[in-house]
N, C-alpha and C positions, 0 to 999 in steps of 0.2 A: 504494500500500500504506500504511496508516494504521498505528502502531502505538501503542498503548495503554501508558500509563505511571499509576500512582499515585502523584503528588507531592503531600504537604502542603503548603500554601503558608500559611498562619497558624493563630493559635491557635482559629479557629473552625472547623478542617479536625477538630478533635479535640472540639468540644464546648465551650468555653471563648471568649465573646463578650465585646467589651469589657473583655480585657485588655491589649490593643498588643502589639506586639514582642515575645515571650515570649524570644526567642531574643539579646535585648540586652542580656539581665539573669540571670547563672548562680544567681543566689540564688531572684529572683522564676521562674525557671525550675525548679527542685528544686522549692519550696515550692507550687507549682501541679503538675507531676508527681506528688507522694504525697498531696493533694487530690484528686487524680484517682483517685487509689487505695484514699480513706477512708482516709487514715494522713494525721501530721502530720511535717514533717521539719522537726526542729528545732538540730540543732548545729551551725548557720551555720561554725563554726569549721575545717570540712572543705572549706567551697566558695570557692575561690578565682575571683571574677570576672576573666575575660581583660582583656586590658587593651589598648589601640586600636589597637598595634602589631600583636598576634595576631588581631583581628577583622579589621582591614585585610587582615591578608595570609589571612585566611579567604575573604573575597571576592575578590581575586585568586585564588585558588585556584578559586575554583568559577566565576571566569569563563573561567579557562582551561579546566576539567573541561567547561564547557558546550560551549564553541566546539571542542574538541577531537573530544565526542561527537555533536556534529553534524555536523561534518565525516564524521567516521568512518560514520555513517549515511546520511549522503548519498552518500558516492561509494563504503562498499565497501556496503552494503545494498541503495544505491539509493533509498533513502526520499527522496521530491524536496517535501514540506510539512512544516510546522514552525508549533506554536502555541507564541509565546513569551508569559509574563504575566512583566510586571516594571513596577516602580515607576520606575526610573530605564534610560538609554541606554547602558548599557555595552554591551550588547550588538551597539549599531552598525558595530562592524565585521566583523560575519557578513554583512552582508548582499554586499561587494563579494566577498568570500571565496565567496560560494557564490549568484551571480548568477544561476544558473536554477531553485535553487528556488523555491518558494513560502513565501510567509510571513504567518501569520496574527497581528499584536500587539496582544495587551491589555494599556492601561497605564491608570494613575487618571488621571482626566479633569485633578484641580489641579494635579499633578506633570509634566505634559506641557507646554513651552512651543509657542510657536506656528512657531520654527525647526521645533524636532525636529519637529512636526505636519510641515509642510513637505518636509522630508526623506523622512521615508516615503511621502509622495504622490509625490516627484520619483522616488523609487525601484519607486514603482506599489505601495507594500507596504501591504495593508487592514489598518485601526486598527480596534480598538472599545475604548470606553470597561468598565471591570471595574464602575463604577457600573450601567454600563446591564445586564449579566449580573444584575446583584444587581435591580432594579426588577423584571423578568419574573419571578421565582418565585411 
């Protein structure tokens, strides 16, 4: 059973190329929002940029939110495949955690060392490159 999710994953998901990280920067994030909107937001004085303590524990949070929801879909749904895209390995330890699923990961080919490469093969798990996704269009 496959099931269907809409996740943004960057600022090209909405129309906006070559701007990085929209989401590292609560100013350059507002200011590109009401751009998007034909409007211009200007009273920088209301946006309070998070600061590395609250990002950090942002990502903690949503590696928990991830592995939890996986979890939860694998054994009470039954959903037994999983395409993961991410830049970085955190997510390695889903994989001992839920040893008979399947798992499909797309990571950037410069940001993957030749361990982690390794890893996933020792664990039988198919990689592809998000460069190579982007060449086929």
């Amino acid at each position: 059973m496959i099931r269907q999710q809409s996740i943004p994953i960057a600022a090209d998901s909405w129309g906006r190329s070559g701007q990085g990280n929209i989401l590292f920067n609560d100013k350059k994030f507002m200011s590109l929002l009401y751009e998007e909107h034909e409007d211009c937001f200007q009273d920088m004085s209301k946006v309070t940029d998070a600061g590395k303590i609250a990002k950090d524990g942002i990502y903690a949070f949503l590696d928990i939110r991830l592995s939890v929801g996986m979890c939860k879909e694998f054994y009470q749904n039954k959903i037994d495949s999983f395409i993961l895209a991410s830049s970085d390995f955190d997510y390695r330890g889903l994989f001992p955690t839920l040893e008979e699923a399947r798992f499909l990961v797309l990571v950037e080919e410069e940001k993957v060392s030749g361990p982690i490469r390794h890893t996933l093969e020792d664990a039988g798990i198919t990689c592809c490159y998000m460069e190579e996704t982007n060449r086929s269009r």
